[in-house]
N, CA and C atoms as an extended XYZ file, in Angstrom:
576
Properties=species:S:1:pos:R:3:atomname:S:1:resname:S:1:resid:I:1 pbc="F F F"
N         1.698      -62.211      148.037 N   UNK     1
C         1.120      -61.346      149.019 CA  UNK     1
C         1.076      -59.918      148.539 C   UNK     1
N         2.493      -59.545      147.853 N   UNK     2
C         2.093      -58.307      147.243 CA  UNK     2
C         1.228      -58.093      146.610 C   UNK     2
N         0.429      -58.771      145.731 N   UNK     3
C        -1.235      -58.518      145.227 CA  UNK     3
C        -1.883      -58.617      145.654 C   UNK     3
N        -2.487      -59.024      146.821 N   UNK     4
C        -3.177      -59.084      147.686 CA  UNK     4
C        -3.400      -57.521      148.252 C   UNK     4
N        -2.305      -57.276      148.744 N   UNK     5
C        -2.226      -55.750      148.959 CA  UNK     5
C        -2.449      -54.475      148.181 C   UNK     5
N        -1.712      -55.135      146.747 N   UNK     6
C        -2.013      -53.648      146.280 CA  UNK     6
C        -3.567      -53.840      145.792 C   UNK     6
N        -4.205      -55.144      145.463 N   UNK     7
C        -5.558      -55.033      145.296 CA  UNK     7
C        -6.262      -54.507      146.576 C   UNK     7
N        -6.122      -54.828      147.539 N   UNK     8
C        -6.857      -54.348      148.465 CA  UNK     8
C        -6.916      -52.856      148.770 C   UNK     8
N        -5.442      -52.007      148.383 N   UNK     9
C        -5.267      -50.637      148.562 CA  UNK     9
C        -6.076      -50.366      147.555 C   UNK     9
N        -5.781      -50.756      146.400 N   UNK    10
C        -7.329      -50.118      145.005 CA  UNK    10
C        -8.665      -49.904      145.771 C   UNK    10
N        -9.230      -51.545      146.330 N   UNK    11
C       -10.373      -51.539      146.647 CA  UNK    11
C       -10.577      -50.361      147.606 C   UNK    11
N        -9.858      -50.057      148.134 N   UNK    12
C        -9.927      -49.169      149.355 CA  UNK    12
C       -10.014      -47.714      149.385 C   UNK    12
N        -9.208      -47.390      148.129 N   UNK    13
C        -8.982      -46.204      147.190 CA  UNK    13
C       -10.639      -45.654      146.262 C   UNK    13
N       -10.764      -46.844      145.939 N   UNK    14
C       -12.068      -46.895      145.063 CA  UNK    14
C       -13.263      -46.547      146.137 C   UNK    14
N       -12.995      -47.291      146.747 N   UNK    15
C       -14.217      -46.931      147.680 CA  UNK    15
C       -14.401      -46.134      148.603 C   UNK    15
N       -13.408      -45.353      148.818 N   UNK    16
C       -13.423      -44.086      149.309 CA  UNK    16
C       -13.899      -43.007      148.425 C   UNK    16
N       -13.466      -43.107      147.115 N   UNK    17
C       -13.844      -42.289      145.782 CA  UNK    17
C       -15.436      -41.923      145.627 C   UNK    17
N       -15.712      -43.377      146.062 N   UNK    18
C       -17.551      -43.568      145.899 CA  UNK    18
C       -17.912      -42.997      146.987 C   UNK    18
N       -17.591      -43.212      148.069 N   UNK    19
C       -18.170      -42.859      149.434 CA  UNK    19
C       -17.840      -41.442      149.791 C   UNK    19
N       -17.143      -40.723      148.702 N   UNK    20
C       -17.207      -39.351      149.166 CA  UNK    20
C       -15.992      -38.880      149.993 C   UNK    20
N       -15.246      -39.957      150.215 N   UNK    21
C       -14.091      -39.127      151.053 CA  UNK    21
C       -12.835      -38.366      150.494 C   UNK    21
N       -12.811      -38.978      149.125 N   UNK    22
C       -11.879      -38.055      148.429 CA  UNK    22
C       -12.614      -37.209      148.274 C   UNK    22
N       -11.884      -35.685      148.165 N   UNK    23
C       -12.382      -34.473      147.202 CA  UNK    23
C       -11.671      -34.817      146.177 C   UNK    23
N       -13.034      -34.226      145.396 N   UNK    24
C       -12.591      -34.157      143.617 CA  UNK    24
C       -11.956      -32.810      143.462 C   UNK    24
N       -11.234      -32.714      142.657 N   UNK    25
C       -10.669      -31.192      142.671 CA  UNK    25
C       -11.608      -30.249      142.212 C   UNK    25
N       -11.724      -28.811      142.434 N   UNK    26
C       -12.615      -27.758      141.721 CA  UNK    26
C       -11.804      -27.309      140.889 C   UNK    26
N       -12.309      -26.802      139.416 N   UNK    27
C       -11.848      -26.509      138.898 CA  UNK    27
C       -11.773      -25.007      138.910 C   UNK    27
N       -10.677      -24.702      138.096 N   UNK    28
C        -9.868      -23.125      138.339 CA  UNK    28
C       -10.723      -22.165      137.495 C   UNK    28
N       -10.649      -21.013      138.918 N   UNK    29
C       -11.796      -20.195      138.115 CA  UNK    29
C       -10.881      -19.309      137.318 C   UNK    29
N       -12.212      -18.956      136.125 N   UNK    30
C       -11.739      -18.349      134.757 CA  UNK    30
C       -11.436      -16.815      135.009 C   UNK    30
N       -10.360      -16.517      134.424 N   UNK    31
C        -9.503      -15.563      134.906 CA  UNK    31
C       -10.752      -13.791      134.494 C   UNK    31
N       -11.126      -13.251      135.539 N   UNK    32
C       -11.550      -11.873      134.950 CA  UNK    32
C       -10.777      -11.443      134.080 C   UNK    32
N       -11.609      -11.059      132.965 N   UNK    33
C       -11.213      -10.172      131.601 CA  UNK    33
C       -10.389       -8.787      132.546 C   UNK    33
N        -9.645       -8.245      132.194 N   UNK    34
C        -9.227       -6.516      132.311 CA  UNK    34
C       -10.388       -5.858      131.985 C   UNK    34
N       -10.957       -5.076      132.640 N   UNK    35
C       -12.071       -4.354      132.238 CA  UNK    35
C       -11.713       -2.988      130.812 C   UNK    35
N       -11.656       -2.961      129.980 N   UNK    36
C       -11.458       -1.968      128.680 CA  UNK    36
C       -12.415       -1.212      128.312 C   UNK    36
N       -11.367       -0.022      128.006 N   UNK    37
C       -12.933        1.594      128.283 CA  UNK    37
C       -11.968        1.418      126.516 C   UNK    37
N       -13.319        2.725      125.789 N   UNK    38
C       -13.077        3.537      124.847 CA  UNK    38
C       -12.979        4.280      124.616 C   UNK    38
N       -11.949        5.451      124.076 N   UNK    39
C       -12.558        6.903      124.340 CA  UNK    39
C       -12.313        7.400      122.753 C   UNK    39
N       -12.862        8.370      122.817 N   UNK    40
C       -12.526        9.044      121.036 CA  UNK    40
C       -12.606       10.755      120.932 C   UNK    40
N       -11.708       10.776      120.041 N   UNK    41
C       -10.728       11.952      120.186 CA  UNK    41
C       -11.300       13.176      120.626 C   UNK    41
N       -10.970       14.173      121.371 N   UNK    42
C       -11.926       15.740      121.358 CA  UNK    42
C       -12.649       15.853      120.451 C   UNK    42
N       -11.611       16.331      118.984 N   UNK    43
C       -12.669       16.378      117.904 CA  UNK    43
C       -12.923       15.226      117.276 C   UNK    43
N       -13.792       14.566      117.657 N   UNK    44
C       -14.344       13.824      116.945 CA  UNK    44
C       -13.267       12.444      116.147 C   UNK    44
N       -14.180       11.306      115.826 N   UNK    45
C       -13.101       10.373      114.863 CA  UNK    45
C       -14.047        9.131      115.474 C   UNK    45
N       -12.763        8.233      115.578 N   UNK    46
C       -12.983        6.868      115.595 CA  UNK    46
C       -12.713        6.323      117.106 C   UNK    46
N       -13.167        5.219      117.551 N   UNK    47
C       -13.204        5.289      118.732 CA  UNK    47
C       -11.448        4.403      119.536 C   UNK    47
N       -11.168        4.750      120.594 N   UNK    48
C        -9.560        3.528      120.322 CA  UNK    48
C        -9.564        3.123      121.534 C   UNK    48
N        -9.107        2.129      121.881 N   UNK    49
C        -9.043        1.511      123.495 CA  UNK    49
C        -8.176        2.247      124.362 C   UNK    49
N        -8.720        2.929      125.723 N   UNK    50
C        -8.353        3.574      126.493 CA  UNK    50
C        -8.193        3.099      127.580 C   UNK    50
N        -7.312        3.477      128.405 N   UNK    51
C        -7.081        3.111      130.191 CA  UNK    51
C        -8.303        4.024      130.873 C   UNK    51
N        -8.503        4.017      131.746 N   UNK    52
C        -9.284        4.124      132.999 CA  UNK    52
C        -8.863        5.754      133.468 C   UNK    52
N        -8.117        6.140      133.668 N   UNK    53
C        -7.777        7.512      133.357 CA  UNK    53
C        -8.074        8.210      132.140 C   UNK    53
N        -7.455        7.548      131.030 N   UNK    54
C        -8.011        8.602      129.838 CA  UNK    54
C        -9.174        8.535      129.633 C   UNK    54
N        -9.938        7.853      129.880 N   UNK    55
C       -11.930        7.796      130.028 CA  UNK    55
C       -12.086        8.598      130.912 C   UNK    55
N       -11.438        8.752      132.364 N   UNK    56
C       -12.184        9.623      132.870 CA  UNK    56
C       -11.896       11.239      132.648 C   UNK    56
N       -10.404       11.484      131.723 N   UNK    57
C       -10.162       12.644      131.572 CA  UNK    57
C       -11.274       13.034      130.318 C   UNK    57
N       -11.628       12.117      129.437 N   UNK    58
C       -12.421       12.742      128.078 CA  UNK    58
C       -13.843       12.579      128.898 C   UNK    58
N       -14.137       11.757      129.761 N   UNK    59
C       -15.555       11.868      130.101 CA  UNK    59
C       -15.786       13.566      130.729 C   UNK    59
N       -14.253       13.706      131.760 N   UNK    60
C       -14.573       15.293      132.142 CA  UNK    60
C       -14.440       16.407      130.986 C   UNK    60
N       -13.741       16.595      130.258 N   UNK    61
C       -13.770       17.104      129.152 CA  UNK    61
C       -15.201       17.351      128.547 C   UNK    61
N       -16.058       16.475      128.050 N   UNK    62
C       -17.456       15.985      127.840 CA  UNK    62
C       -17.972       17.054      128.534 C   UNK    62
N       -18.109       16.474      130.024 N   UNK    63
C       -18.732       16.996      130.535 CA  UNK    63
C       -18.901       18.778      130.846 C   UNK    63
N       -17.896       19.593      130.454 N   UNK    64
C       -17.230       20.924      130.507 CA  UNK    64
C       -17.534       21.478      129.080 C   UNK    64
N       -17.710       20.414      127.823 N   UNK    65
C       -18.782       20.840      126.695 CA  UNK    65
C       -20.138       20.986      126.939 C   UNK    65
N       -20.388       19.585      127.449 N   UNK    66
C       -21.793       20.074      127.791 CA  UNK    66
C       -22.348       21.534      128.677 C   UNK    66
N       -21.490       21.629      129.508 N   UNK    67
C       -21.673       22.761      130.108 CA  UNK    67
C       -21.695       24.341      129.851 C   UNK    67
N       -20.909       24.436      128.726 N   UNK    68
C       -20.358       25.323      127.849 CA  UNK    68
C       -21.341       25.476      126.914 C   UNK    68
N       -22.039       24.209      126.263 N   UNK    69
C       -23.197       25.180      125.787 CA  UNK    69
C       -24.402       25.164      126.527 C   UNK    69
N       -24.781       24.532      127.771 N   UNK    70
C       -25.170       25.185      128.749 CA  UNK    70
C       -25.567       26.952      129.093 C   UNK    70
N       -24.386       26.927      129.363 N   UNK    71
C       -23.754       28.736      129.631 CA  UNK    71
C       -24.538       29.140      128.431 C   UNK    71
N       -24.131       28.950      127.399 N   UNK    72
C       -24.119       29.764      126.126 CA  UNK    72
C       -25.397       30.081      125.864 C   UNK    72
N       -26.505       28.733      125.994 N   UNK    73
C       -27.775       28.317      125.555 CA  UNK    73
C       -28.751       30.065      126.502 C   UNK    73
N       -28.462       30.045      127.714 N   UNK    74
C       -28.819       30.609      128.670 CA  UNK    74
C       -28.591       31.879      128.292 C   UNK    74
N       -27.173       32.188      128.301 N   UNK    75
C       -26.722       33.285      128.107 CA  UNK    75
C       -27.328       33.800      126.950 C   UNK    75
N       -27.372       33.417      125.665 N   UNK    76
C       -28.607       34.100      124.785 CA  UNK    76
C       -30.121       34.070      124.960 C   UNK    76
N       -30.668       33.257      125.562 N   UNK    77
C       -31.919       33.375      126.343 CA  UNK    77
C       -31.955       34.662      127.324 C   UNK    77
N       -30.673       34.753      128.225 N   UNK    78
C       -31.084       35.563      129.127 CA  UNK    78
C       -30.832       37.784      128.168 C   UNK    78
N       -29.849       37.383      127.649 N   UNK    79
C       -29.633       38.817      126.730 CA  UNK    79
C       -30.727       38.841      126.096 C   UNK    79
N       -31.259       38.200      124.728 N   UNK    80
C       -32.454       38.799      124.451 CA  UNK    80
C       -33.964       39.078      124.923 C   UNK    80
N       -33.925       38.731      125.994 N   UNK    81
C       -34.968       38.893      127.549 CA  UNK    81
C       -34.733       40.131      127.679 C   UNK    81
N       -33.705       40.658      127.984 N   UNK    82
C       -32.941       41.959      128.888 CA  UNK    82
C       -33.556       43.002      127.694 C   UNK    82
N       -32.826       42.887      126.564 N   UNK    83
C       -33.067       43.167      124.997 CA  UNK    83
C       -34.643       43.874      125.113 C   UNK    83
N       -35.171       42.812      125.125 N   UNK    84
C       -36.617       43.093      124.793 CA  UNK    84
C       -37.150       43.718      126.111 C   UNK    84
N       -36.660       43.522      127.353 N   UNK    85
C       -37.169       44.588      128.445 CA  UNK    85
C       -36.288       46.086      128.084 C   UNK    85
N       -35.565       46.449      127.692 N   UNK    86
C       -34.331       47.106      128.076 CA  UNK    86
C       -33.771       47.060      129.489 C   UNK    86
N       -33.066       46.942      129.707 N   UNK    87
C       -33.095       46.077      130.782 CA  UNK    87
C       -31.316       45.946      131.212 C   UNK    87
N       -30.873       46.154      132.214 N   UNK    88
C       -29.413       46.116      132.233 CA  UNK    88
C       -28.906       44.705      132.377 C   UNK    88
N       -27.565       44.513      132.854 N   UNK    89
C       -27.373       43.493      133.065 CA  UNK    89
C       -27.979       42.660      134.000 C   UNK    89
N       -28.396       41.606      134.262 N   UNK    90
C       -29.092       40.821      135.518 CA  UNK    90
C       -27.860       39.968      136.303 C   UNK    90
N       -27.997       39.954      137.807 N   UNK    91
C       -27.165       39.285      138.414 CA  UNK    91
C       -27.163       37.912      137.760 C   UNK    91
N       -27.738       36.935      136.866 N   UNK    92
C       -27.981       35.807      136.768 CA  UNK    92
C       -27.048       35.988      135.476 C   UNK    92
N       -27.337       36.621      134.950 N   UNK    93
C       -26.469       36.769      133.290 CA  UNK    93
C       -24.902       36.829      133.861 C   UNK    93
N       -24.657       37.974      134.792 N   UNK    94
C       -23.673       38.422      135.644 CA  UNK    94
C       -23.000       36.815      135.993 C   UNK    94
N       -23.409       36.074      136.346 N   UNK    95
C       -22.607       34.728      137.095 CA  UNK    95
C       -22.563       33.973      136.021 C   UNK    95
N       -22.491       33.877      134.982 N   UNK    96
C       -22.154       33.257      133.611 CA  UNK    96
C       -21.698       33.699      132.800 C   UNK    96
N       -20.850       35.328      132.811 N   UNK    97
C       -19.687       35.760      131.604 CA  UNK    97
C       -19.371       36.336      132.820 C   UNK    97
N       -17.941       36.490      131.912 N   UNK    98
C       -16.728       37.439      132.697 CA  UNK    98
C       -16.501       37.979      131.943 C   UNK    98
N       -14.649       38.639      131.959 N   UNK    99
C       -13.814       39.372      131.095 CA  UNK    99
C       -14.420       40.208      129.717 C   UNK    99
N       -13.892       40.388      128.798 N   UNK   100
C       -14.309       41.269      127.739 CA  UNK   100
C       -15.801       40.709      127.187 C   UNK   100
N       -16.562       39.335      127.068 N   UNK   101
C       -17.906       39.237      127.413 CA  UNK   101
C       -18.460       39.727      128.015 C   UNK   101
N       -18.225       40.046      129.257 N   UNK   102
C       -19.223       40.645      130.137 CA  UNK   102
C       -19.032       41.991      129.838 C   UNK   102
N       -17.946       42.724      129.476 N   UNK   103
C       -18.011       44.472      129.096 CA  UNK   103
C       -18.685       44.602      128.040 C   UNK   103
N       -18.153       43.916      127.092 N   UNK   104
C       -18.847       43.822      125.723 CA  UNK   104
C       -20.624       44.261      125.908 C   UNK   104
N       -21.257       42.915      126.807 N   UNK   105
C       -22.884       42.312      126.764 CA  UNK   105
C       -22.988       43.712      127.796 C   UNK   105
N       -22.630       43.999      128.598 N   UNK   106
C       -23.111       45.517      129.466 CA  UNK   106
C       -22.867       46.587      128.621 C   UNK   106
N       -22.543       46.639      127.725 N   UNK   107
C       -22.312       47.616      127.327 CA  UNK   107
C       -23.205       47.943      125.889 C   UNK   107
N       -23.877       46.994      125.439 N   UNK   108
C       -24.835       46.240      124.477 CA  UNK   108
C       -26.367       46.398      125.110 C   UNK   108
N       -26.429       45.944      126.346 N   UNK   109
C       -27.232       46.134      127.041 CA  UNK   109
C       -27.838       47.714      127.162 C   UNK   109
N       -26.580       48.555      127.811 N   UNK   110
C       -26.879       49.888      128.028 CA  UNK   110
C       -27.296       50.619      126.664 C   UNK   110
N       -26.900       50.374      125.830 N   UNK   111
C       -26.707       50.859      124.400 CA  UNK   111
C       -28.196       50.971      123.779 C   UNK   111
N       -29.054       49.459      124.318 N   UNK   112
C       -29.997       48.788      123.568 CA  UNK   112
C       -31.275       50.129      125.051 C   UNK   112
N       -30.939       50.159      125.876 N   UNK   113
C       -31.854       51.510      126.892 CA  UNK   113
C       -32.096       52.674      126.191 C   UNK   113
N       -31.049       53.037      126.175 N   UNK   114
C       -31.400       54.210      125.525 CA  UNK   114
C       -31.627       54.023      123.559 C   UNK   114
N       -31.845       53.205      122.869 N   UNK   115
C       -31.928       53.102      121.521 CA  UNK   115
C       -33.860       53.823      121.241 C   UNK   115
N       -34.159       54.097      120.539 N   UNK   116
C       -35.297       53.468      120.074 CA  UNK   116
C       -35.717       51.993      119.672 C   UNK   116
N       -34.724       51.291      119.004 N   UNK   117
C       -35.043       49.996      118.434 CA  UNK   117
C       -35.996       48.928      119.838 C   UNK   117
N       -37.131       48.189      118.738 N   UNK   118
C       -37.483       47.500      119.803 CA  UNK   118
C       -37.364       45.899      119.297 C   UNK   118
N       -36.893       45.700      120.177 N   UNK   119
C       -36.593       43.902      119.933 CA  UNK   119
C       -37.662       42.937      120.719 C   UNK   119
N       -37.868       41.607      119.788 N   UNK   120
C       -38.755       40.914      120.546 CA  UNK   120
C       -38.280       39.447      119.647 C   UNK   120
N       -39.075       38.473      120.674 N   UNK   121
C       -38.346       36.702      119.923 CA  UNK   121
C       -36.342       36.204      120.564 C   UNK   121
N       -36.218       35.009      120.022 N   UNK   122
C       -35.005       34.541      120.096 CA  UNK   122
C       -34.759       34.396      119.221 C   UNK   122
N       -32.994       34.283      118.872 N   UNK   123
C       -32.295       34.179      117.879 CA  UNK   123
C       -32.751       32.138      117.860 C   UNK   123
N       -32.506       31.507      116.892 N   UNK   124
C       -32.333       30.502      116.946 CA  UNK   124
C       -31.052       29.283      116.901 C   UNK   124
N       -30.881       28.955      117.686 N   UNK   125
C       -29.508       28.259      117.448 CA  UNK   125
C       -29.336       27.009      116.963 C   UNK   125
N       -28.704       27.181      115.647 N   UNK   126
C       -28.548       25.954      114.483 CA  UNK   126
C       -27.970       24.572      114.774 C   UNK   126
N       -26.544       25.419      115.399 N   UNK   127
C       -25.934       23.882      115.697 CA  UNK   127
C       -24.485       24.507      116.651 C   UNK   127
N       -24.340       23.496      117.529 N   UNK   128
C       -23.068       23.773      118.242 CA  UNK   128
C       -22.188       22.959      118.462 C   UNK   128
N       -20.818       22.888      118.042 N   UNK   129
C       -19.310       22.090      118.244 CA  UNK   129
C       -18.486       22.162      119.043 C   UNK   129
N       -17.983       21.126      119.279 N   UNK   130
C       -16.485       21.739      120.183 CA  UNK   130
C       -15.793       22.078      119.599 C   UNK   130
N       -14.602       22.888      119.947 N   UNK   131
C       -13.490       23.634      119.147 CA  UNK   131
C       -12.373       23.160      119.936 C   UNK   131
N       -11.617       21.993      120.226 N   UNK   132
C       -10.837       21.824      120.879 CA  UNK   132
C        -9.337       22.522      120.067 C   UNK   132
N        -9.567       22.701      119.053 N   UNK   133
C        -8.117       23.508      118.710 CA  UNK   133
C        -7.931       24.858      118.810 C   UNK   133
N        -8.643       25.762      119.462 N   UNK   134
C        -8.905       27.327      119.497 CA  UNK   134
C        -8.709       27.405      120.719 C   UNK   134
N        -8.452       28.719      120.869 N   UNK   135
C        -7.891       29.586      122.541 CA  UNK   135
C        -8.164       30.934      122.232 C   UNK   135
N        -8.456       31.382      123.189 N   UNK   136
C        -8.166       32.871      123.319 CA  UNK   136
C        -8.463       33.351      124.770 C   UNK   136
N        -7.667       34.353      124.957 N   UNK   137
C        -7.444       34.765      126.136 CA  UNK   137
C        -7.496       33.711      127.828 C   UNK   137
N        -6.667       33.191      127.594 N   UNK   138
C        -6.483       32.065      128.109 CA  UNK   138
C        -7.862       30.861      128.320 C   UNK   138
N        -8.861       30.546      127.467 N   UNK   139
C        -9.725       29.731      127.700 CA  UNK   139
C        -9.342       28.050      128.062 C   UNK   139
N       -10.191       27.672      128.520 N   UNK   140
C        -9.446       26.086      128.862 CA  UNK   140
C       -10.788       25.353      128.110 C   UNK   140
N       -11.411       26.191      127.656 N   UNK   141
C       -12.122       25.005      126.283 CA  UNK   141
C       -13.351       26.087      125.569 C   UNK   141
N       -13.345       25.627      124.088 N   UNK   142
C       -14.335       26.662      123.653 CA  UNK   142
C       -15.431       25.505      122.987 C   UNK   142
N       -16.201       26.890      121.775 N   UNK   143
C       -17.182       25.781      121.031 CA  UNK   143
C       -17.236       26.817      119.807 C   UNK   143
N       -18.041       26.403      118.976 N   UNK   144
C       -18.281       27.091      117.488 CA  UNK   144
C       -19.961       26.758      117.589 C   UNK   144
N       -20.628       28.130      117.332 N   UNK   145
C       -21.764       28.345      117.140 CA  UNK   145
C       -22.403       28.977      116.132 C   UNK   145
N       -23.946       28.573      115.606 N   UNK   146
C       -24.701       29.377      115.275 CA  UNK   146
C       -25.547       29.490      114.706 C   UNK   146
N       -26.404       30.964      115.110 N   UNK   147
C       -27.297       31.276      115.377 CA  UNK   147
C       -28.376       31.595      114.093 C   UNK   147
N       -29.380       31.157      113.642 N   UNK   148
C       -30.363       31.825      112.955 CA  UNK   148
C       -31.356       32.808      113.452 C   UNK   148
N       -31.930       34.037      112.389 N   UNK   149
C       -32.416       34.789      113.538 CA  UNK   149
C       -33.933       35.257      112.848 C   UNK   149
N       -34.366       34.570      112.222 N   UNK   150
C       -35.793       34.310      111.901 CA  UNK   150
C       -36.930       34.913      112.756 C   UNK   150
N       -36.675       34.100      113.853 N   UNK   151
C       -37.799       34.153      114.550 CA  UNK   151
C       -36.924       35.719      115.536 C   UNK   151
N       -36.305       36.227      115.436 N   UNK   152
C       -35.856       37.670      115.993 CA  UNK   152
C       -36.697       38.867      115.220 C   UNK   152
N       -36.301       39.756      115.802 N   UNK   153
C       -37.306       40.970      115.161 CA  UNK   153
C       -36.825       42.098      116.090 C   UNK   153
N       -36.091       42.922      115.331 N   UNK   154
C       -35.859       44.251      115.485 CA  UNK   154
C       -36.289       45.260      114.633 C   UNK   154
N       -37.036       46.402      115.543 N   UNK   155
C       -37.914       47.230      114.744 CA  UNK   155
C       -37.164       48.816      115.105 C   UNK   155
N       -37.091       49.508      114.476 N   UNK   156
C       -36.595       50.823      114.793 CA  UNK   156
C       -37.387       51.872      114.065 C   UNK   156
N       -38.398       52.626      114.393 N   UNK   157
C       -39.089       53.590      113.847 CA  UNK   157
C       -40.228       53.147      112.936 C   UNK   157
N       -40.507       51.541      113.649 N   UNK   158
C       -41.842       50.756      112.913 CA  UNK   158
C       -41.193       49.978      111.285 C   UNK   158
N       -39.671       50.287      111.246 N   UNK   159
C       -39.378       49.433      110.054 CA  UNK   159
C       -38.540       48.173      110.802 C   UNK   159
N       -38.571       47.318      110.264 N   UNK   160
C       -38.255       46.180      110.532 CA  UNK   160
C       -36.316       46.151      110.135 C   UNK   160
N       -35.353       46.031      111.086 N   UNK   161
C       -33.921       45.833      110.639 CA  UNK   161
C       -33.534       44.630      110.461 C   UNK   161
N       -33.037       44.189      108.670 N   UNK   162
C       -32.961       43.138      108.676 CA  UNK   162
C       -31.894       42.724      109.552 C   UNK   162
N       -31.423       41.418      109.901 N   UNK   163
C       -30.640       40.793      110.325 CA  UNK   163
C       -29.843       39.526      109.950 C   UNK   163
N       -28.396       39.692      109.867 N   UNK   164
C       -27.525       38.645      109.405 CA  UNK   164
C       -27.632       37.728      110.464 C   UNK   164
N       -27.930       36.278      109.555 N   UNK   165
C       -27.510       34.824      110.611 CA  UNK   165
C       -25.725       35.156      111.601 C   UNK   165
N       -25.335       34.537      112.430 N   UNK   166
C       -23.721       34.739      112.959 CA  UNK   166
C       -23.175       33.277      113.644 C   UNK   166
N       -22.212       33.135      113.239 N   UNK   167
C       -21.387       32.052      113.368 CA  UNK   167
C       -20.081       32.998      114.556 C   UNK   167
N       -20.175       32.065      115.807 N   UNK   168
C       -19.429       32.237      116.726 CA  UNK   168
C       -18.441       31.985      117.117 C   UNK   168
N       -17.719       32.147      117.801 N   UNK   169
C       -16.418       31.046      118.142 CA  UNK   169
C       -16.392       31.928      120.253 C   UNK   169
N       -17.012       30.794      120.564 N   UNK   170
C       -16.786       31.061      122.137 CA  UNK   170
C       -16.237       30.704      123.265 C   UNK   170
N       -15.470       31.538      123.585 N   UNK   171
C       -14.330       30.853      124.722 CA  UNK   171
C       -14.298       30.923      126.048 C   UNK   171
N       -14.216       30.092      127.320 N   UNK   172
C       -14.586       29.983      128.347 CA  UNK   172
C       -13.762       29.585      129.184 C   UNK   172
N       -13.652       29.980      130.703 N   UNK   173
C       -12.422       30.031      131.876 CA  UNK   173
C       -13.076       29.279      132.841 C   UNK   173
N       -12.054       28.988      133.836 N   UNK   174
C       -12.518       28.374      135.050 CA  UNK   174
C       -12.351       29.926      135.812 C   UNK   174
N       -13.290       30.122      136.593 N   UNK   175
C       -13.030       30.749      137.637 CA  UNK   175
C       -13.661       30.390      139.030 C   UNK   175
N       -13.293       30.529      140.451 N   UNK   176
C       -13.310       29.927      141.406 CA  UNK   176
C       -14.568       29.084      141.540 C   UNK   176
N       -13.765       27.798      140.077 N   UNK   177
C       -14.241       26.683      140.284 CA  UNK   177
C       -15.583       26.392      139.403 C   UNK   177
N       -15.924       27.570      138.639 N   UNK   178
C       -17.029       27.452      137.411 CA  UNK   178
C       -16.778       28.243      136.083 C   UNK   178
N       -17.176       27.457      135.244 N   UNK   179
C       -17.080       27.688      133.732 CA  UNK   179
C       -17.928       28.997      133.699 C   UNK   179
N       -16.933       29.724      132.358 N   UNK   180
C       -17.460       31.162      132.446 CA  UNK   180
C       -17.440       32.120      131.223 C   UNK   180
N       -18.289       32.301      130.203 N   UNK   181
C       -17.942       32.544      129.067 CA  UNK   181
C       -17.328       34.050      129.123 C   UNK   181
N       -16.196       34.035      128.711 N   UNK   182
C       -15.045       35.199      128.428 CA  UNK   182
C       -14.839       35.898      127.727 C   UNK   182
N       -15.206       35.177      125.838 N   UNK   183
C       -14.594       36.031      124.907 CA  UNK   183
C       -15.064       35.244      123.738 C   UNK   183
N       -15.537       36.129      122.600 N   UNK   184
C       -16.284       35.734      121.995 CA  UNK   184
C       -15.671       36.593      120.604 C   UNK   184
N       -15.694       35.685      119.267 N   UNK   185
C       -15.174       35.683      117.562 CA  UNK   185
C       -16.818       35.747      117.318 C   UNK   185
N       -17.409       37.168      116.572 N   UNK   186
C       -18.491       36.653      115.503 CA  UNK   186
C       -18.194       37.231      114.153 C   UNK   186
N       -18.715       36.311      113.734 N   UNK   187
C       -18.787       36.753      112.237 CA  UNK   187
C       -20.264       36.405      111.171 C   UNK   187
N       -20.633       37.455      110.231 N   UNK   188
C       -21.988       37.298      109.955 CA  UNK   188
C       -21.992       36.368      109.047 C   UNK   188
N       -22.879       35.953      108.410 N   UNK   189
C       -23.027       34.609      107.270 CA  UNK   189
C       -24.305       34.532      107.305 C   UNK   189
N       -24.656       34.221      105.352 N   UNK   190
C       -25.566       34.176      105.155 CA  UNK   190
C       -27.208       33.257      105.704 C   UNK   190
N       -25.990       32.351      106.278 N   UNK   191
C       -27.222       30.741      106.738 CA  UNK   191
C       -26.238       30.307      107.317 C   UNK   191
N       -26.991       29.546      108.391 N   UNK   192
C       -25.974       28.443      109.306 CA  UNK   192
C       -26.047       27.055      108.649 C   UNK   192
C-alpha cells in the first residue's frame, strides 16, 4: 500500500507542476554594480577612481576654472575697449576685479586719458592653465596666462610702440558669493 501512495503523491505532485499550481521559483535579481565616478588631479595626470563627493568637489573646482577664465577673457576685452575709448573704469569691469587689480586697472585706465598714446585691437590670448599650486593674497584658485599682442597697436606721436608678448599668473577671491580677479604676476616674454 505504501506504493500505491507514494506513486499517487508523485502523480499528484507532477500534475500540479503541469497545471500550473506550483510556482517555479524567480530567479535572483543581479546585484546593481556600485555606481564609480573618476576624477583626475587639479593639475592634470591620470585619471583614478573616485567616490561621489570627490567628483563633485573636482567637478566644482572645474567649474570655478572655467569661470576664472571667464572673468579674465572679459576682463581684457573690457580694458582694451576702455583703452581705446579712454575711458575710465566701467561699472561692468568694476564687478569683475577687486583688491590691488582693480587699483592697479583704474589707475592704468586714468593714466591711458590723459596720455597721448592711441590704442586700438585686442591683445590675443595664447593659452590658459590652472595653477592649482600658487596663491597670493589670499586667492582660492588662480590660472597662468598668455597673451600675444599682434593684432594690438599702440601709437604715440604716429610711431607705432612696440610691444612685448606677457605671461600672467592670476589670482582670484570669493567675494559675497562671486569669483573676482584680485591680483595679478606679469612678466614679459618673447612668444607665448
Amino acid at each position: 500500500m505504501r506504493r500505491v501512495t507514494v506513486g499517487a503523491g508523485a502523480l499528484l505532485l507532477c500534475g500540479l507542476v503541469l497545471s500550473g499550481c506550483v510556482q517555479t521559483p524567480e530567479p535572483s535579481p543581479t546585484p546593481t554594480p556600485e555606481r564609480t565616478f573618476e576624477c583626475t588631479p587639479e593639475a592634470g595626470g591620470d585619471a583614478y577612481p573616485c567616490d561621489q563627493t570627490e567628483y563633485d568637489r573636482m567637478n566644482a573646482r572645474l567649474d570655478q576654472y572655467r569661470e576664472a577664465e571667464r572673468i579674465y577673457r572679459r576682463v581684457t576685452e573690457i580694458t582694451f575697449a576702455l583703452l581705446a575709448e579712454k575711458k575710465p573704469m566701467s561699472d561692468e569691469l568694476r564687478a569683475l576685479v577687486s583688491g590691488s587689480y582693480e587699483d592697479g586697472l583704474a589707475q592704468e585706465l586714468v593714466d591711458a586719458q590723459s596720455s597721448k598714446a592711441a590704442y586700438s585691437g585686442q591683445p590675443t590670448i595664447a593659452w590658459i592653465y590652472r595653477a592649482p599650486d600658487i596663491a597670493n593674497e589670499g586667492s582660492v584658485i588662480a590660472i597662468e596666462a598668455c597673451s600675444e599682442v599682434s593684432s594690438l597697436r599702440v601709437t604715440l606721436d604716429g610711431v607705432d610702440i612696440p610691444l612685448p608678448a606677457t605671461q600672467e599668473q592670476l589670482f582670484f577671491t570669493v567675494k559675497e558669493g562671486s569669483l573676482l580677479l584680485t591680483s595679478s604676476k606679469v612678466a614679459e616674454v618673447e612668444k607665448c
